[in-house]
N, C-alpha and C positions, 0 to 999 in steps of 0.2 A: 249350513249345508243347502238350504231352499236356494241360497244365488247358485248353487250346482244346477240346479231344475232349470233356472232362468238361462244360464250357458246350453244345456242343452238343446233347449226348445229352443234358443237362439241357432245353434247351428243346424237345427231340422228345417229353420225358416228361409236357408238360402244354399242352392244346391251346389254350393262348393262343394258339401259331403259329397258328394254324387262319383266326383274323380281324385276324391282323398280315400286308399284303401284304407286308411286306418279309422277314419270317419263312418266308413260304409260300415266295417266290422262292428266297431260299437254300436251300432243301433243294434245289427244283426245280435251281438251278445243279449241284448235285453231279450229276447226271443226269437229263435231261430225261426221257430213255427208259426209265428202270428209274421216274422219279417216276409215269408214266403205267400204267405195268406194276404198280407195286406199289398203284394206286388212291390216289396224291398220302396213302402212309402211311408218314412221317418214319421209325420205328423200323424199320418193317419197311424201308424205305433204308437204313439204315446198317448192316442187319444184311447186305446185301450190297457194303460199300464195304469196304475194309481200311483200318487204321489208317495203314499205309506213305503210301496214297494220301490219309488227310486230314491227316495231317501236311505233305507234300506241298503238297498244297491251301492250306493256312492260311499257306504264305508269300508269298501274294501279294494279290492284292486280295480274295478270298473271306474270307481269315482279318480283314481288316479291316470286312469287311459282316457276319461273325459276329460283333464287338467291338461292334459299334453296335448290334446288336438283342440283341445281348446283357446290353447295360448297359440298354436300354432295356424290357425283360420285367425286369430286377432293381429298376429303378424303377415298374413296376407293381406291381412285388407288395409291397414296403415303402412303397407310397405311406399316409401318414396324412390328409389332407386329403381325401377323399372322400364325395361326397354324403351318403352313408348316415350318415358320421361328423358332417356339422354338419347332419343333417334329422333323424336317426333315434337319436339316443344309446342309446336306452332298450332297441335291439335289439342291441348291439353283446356283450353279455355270451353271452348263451345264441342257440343259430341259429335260424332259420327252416330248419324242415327240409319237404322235397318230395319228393311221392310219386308219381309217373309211370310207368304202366306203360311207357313209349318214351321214348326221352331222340334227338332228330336233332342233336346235334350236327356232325359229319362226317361225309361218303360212308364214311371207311376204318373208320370205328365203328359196324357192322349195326347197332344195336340200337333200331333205327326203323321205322315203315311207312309216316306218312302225316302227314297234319297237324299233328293231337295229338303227336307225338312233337317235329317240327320246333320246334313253338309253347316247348314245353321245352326242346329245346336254347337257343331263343333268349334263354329267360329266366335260365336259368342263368346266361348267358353278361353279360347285362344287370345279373342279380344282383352277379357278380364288378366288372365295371367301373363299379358304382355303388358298391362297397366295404361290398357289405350279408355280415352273417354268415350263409351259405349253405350250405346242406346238402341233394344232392337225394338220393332212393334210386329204385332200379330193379332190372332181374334183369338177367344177364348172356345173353345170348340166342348158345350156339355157333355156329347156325348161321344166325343175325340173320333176318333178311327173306328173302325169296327175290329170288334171281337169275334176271330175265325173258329166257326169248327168245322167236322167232315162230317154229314151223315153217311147213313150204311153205305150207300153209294159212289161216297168220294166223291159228293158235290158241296162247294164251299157253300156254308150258311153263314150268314152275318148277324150279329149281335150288337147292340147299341147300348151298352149300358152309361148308366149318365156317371160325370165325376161334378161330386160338390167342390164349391171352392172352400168349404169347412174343413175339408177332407186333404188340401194341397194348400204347399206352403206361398200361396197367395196375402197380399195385402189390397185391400181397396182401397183405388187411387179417391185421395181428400179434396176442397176446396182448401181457402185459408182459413175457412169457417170451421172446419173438420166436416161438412156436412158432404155427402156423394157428389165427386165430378161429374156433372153430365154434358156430355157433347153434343149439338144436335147441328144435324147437314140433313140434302134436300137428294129426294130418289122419289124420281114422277115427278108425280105433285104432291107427294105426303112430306110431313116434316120428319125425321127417325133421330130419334135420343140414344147415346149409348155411353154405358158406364165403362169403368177400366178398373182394372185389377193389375200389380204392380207383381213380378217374378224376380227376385234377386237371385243373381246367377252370379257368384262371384264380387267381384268388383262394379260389372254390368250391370244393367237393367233390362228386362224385359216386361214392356205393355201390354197387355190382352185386352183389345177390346169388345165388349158383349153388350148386346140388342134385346137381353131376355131380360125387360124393365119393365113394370105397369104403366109407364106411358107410352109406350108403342104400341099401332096397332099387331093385333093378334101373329100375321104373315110376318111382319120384321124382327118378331121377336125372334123368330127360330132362323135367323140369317145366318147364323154361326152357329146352330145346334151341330151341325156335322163336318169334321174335314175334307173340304171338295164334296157337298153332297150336293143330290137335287138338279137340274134343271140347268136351260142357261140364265133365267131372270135369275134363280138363285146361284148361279155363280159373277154373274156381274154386279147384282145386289155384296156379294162379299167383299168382290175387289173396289167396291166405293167406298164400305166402309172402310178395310185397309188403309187404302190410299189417304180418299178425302178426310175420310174419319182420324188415320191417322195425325196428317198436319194438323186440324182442328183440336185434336188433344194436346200436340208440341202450344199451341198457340193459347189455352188455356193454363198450361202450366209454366207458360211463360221463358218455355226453351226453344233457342235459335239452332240448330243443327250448324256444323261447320261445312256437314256434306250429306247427302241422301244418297245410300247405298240400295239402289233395288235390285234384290235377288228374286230372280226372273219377273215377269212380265205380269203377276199378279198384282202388281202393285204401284201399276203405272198413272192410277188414274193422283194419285196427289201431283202429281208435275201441274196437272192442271188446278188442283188448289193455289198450288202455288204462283202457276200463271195469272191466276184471277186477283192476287194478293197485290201480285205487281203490274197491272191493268188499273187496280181502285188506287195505288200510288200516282198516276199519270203518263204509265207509260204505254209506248206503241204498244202493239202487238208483235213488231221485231223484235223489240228492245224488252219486252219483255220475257220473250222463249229465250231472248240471250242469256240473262238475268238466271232463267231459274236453267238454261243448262248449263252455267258455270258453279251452280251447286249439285249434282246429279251426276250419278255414274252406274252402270248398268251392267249385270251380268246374267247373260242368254245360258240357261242350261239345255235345250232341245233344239239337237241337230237335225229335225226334220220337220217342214211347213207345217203338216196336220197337227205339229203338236202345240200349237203357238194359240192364243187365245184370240180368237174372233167372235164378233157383234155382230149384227147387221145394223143396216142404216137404220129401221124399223126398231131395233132396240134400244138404240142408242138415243136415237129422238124421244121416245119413251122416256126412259133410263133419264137425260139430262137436260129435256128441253126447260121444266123451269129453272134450273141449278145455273142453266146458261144465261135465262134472263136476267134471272134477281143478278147476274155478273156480270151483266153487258158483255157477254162473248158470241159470235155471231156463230150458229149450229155450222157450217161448212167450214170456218176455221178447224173449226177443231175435226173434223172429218176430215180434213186434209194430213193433220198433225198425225192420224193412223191411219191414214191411206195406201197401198202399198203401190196406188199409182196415184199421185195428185191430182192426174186430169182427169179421172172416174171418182167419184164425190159420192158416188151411187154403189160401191161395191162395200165390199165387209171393211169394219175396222178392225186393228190389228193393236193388240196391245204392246207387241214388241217392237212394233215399228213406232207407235206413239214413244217408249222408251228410247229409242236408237236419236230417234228427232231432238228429244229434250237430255240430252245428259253430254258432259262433257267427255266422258272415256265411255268408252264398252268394251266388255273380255267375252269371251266363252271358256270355258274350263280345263282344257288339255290344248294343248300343242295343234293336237291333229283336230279338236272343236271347234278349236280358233280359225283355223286351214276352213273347215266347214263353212263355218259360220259367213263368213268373206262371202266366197263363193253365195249362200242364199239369199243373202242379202245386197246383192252386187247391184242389182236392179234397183235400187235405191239413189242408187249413187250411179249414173249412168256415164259421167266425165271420168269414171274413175275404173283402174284396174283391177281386178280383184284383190293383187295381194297388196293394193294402199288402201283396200276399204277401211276406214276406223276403226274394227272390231278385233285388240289387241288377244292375247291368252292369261289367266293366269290357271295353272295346274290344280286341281284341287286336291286335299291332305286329309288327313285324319288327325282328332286329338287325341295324340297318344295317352298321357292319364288316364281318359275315360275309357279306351280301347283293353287297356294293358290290366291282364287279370291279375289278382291278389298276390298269386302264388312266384308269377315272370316276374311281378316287381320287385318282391323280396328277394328273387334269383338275383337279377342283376344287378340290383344295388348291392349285394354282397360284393361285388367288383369297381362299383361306382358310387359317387356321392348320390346324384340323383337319374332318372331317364332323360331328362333335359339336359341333361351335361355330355350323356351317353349320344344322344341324336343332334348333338349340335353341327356337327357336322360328318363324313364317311371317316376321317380319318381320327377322329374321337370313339366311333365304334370297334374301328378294328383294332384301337389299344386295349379295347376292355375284352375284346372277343379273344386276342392273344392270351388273356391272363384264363380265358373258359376253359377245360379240353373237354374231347368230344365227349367223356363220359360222363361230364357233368349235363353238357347240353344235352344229349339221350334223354339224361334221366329228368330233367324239367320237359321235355316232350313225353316220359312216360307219364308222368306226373298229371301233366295238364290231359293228356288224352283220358289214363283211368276219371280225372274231374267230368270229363265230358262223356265218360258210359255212363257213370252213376247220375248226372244230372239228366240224359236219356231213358234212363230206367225210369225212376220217377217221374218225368214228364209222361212220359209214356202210360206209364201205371195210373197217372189220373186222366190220362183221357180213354180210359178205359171204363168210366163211370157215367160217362155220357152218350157212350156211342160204340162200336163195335169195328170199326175200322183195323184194328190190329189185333182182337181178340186170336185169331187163328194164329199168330205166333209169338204172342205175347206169355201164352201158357203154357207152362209146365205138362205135356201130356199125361204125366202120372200125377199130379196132384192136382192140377190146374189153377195153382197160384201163377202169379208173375213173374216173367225171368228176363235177365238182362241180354237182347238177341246180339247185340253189338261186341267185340273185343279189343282192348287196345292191342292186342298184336297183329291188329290187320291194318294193310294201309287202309286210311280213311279218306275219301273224299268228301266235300262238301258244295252244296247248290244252295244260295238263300238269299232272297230278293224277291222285288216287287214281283208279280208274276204275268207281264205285259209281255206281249206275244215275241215280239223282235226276240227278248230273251230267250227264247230259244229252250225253256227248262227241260223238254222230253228229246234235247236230240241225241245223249247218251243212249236212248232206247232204240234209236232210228234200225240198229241193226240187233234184235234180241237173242239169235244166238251166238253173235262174237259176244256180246256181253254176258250172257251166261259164260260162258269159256274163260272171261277176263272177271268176272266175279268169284266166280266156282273154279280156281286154277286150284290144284293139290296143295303146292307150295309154295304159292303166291298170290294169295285171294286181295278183294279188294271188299271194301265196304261203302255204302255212298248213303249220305243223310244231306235231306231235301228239305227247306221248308219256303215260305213263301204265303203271300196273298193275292188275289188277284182283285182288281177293283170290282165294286158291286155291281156294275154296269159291264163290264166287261165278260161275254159270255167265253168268248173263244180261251183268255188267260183261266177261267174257271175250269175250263175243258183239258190245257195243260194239266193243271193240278188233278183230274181225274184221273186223267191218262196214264199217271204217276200210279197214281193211290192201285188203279189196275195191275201197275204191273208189276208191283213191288210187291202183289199176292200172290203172282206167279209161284209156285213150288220152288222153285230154281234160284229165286228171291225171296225165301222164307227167312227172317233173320237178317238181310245184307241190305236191303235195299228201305229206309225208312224218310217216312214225313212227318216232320212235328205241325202240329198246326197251331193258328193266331201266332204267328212271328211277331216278333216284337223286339226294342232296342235287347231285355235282358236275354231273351235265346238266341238273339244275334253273339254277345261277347259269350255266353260259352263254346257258341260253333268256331267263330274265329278262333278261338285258344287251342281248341283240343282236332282240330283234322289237320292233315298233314297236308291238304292239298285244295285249294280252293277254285272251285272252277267257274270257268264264265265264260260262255257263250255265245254274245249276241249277236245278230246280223251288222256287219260292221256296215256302216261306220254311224249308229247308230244309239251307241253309247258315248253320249258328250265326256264323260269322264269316268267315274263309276271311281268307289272308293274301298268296298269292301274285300279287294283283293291287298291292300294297301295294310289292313289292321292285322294279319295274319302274319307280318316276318319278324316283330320283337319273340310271339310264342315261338318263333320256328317252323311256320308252313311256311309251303310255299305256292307261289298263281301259276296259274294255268288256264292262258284266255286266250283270245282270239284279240289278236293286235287292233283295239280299239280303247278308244277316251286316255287313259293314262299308262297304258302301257308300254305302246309302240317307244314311247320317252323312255321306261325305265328299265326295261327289255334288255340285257347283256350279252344272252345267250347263257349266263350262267347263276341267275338269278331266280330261274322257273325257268316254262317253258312255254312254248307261243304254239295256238292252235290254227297252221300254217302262216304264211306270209303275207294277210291281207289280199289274196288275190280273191277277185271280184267276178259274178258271172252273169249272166243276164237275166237268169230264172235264181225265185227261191230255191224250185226246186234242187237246182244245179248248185247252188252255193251250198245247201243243207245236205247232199249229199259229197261234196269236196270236205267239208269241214268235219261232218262225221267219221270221215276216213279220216283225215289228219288227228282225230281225236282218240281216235282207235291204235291208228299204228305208235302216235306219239306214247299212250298209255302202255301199250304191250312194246316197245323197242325201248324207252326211254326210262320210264320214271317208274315202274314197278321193279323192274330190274337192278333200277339203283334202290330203291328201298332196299327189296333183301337181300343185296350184295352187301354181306357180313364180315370182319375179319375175325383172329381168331377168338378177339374178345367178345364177339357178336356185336360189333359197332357199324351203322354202315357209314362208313368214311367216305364212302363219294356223295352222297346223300347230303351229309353233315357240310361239307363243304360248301354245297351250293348252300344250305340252311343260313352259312355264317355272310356268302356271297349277298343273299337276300336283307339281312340284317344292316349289311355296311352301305348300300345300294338304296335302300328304299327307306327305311326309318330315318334317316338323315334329312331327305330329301320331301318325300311324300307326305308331309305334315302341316298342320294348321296352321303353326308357328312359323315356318316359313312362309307359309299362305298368306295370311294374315300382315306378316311384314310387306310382303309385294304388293297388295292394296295399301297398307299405310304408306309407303315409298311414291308408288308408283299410279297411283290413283287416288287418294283421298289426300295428299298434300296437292294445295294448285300450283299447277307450274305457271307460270308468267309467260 
């Protein structure tokens, strides 16, 4: 029975559990209560279980649900038939390796903030299950992201708690000696040592590399204490070690990359590793930016200048005057290589134009980012038009698995072998959607919504031990226990993202008595559930979040209008599953892609945005519904008052009306229809897996 244990602890040690629900559940069976405590984190589970007791355990029907997903993660990982294997031969020898400053694979693994990170986890995870050879790198971040609360106020407070790598299903990276890899590259004039710790994610690999070593001085050590924190030295200090650090770990461990994927601009400084590599070979300095941009391909996720990473000349000399010497690279070279004018040598460096210079493709993420992206970069390329700038699209997706809650997946595999079979492509869906009828589909939307009151209640109920933010309706008047404000028979909307101002989170309130009227209707109320972070430096996205918390105490909003706070990947998939309606916001054109309106149509919501990043593409007119037409004005003002109205008339003429338009079964059939429109439309399409194949196709095989 003890090899039980060892299977175990074997599949806590690589997060395939993470998008196998039946993986997930088993841990969770060992304890429901320590699974929620410990932040649904396997390892750190079983470092509170004793062996007596899963010995125990395994003789009854648990130890035969560990047998089956046991043998079933051992046939993923030795599977040879997979895509990558009959589409991609030619990549199977040497990796695709990825550079990500944030990796979201799971809530229990901080080392995420916000999109970008999510977008990565999802591809890794796509990468693995397409059987492509994958390699990402990252830092290890101890005290990951911050942990959100509200004081009385409704002003965000951040929290730093540390995560052990005791505690996460880490490995440290060996020599051949077994004794600790350490890296060491040059920032200033100091030398900086960094160790690595090894994430199995499937099939893939994920690097984390960390600075918190007794040979470093005291300030390097905490380079990677927080994601995105601190300063700009401590944000250029991160992006070397990334970068630099990066290829110095490939090179210690004695792997060649077939191709370097950098996902955005954090991680552009290895191009120049690698220029330096092929400089001490004997090559020019032409022949060598040739050399490493025929391994290098780059994807831009911000569609707007301010958001792009800049140096000054002054830090950058700093930063890399000896790294340049000990390489014989001469400082203006490479201030040219991120220059965004070559013949000023004197202004800011640009990390995404250093990127654009050294890689052979570059995308932006939607259709209409790609359209952007041309356009801001045009001035790069001065002989050239904008729409032949080099900067191709590919769409970004979600990984369905990880998206797709317990309860959708055991729906719809009652109709299908698996969800990958289901979303292989539109017309794969709509044979399984034919076999649905709407009363079935209703009732896995009652279903998944009642999951998403009760996991509100409770969320709710414990943050009520910390702070008083919801006491005033959280209580029972006559008893003054806890009660659930929320109901699934109201339409539900949902808001939940980074909380950066373009987003737009308070414009639903722009006008507070049409939304009282459109909340508080007799026979056709609405409910809206908010959550969100805003970065710890960012006052005005804090003030959003306030602004909220204000108004959601309103009298009129007692009960209808709530915020969870510390967002994170696991209150992300209960929000997607259980609202009916997900909205988004933001000053167009200003969302490069956005993905989480994309995870909501296997449950049966449906989006409701404003035609930017990946919508305008997916947009039918019968799929959801668009918060006007992209028209553009000259003023915020002007734009946030247009968009308001279209968000208001669109709500009360459109989509409440089809919610409770009933027939006489109480079905709403028009409703349902668009539900199945969204399913056939965007799961097919809007996914990692087909992501993931457009960069192996189309960017990570070299064309000749």
């Amino acid at each position: 029975m003890r090899q039980y244990i060892a299977e175990l602890k074997k599949l806590s040690s690589n997060l395939w559990w993470s998008w196998d629900t039946e993986a997930k559940e088993l841990f969770k069976e060992l304890s429901p209560l320590l699974w929620e405590r410990v932040n649904h984190n396997p390892v750190e589970l079983l470092r509170h279980i004793s062996n007596d007791e899963l010995l125990a355990r395994l003789n009854c029907e648990f130890g035969e649900k560990l047998e089956r997903v046991s043998k079933r993660f051992d046939a993923y990982m030795s599977e040879t038939g997979t895509w990558a294997h009959e589409h991609t031969p030619e990549l199977a020898r040497d990796p695709i390796a990825y550079f990500s400053a944030e990796f979201g694979i799971h809530e229990s693994v901080r080392i995420y903030s916000g999109g970008l990170g999510v977008l990565a986890g999802d591809h890794i995870k796509s990468a693995s299950d397409l059987g492509l050879n994958f390699i990402g790198v990252s830092l290890f971040y101890r005290e990951g992201y911050f942990r959100q609360y509200l004081n009385q106020d409704g002003w965000q407070v951040e929290e730093y708690p540390m995560q052990y790598p005791e505690s996460l299903p880490l490995e440290k990276v060996t020599d051949a000696d077994g004794k600790d890899l350490i890296i060491s590259f040059t920032i200033a004039q100091s030398e900086v040592h960094a160790q690595a710790w090894c994430l199995n994610v499937g099939r893939a690999k994920l690097y984390l590399l960390d600075t918190n070593i007794p040979a470093n001085e005291s300030h390097y050590r905490d380079i990677c204490s927080r994601v995105y924190g601190g300063d700009q030295n401590m944000r250029i200090n991160q992006e070397i070690l990334l970068g630099i650090g990066g290829i110095k770990l490939f090179n210690a461990l004695g792997i060649s990359p077939a191709v370097y994927h950098m996902n955005e601009g954090h991680s552009a400084f290895l191009t120049l590793e690698l220029l330096a590599a092929r400089l001490a070979e004997g090559m020019s300095l032409e022949e060598a930016k040739k050399a490493v941009s025929s391994t290098c391909v780059f994807t831009t996720h911000t569609p707007v200048p301010a958001g792009h990473d800049r140096f000054s000349r002054d830090m950058m000399h700093y930063s890399f005057d000896r790294y340049l010497r000990e390489n014989g690279i001469m400082f203006d070279d490479i201030m040219r290589l991120g220059a965004e004018n070559p013949e000023d040598l004197h202004g800011q460096f640009t990390m995404t134009v250093l990127a654009l210079n050294l890689s052979r493709a570059a995308n932006g993420v939607s259709k209409l980012h790609g359209e952007i992206s041309r356009e801001m970069w045009q001035h790069l390329y001065p002989e050239t038009s904008a729409d032949e700038v080099p900067i191709d699209h590919v769409t970004n997706g979600i990984h369905i698995p990880s998206w797709s809650a317990g309860f959708t997946e055991r729906f719809w595999k009652r109709h299908t072998d698996s969800l990958e079979s289901m979303t292989a492509s539109p017309e794969a869906a709509e044979s399984v959607l034919a076999e649905v009828s709407d009363e079935e589909l209703w009732c896995m939307r009652y279903r998944l919504k009642r999951n998403l009151m009760d996991f509100v209640y409770r969320y709710l109920s414990n943050q009520l031990f910390h702070q008083h933010v919801y006491t005033s309706y959280l209580e029972d008047e006559s008893s003054k226990s806890p009660k659930n404000p929320l109901s699934p028979d109201v339409l539900t909307i949902g808001f939940a993202r980074r909380f950066a101002t373009y987003k737009r989170a308070p414009l639903i309130f722009r006008d507070i008595e049409r939304l009282t009227r459109i909340v508080n209707h007799p026979t056709m109320p609405v409910q809206i559930i908010f959550s969100g972070k805003a970065h710890p430096h960012d006052d005005a996205g804090k003030q959003f979040i306030q602004q909220i918390v204000e108004n959601m105490r309103l009298p009129q909003f007692k009960g209808k209008i709530i915020f969870l706070e510390n967002y994170n990947l696991g209150v992300a998939k209960r929000m997607i599953s259980g609202v009916d309606v997900w909205l988004n916001n933001p000053l167009r054109p200003m969302e490069a892609s956005g993905t989480s309106g994309q995870k909501i149509a296997l449950h049966g919501g449906l989006n409701f945005s404003v035609p930017d990043g990946w919508w305008p593409e997916a947009y039918n007119g019968e799929n959801g519904w668009s918060i006007g037409h992209g028209e553009q004005f000259d003023t915020d003002e002007e734009q946030d008052r247009h968009d308001a109205e279209q968000l208001y008339a669109t709500l009360e003429n459109k989509i409440i009306p089809a919610y409770y338009e009933r027939d006489e079964n109480n079905i709403p059939v028009r409703w349902l229809k668009k539900v199945r429109n969204a399913i056939a439309t965007i799961a097919p399409v809007y996914n990692t897996h087909r992501m993931v194949k457009e960069y192996a196709t189309r960017f990570y095989l070299e064309r000749k």
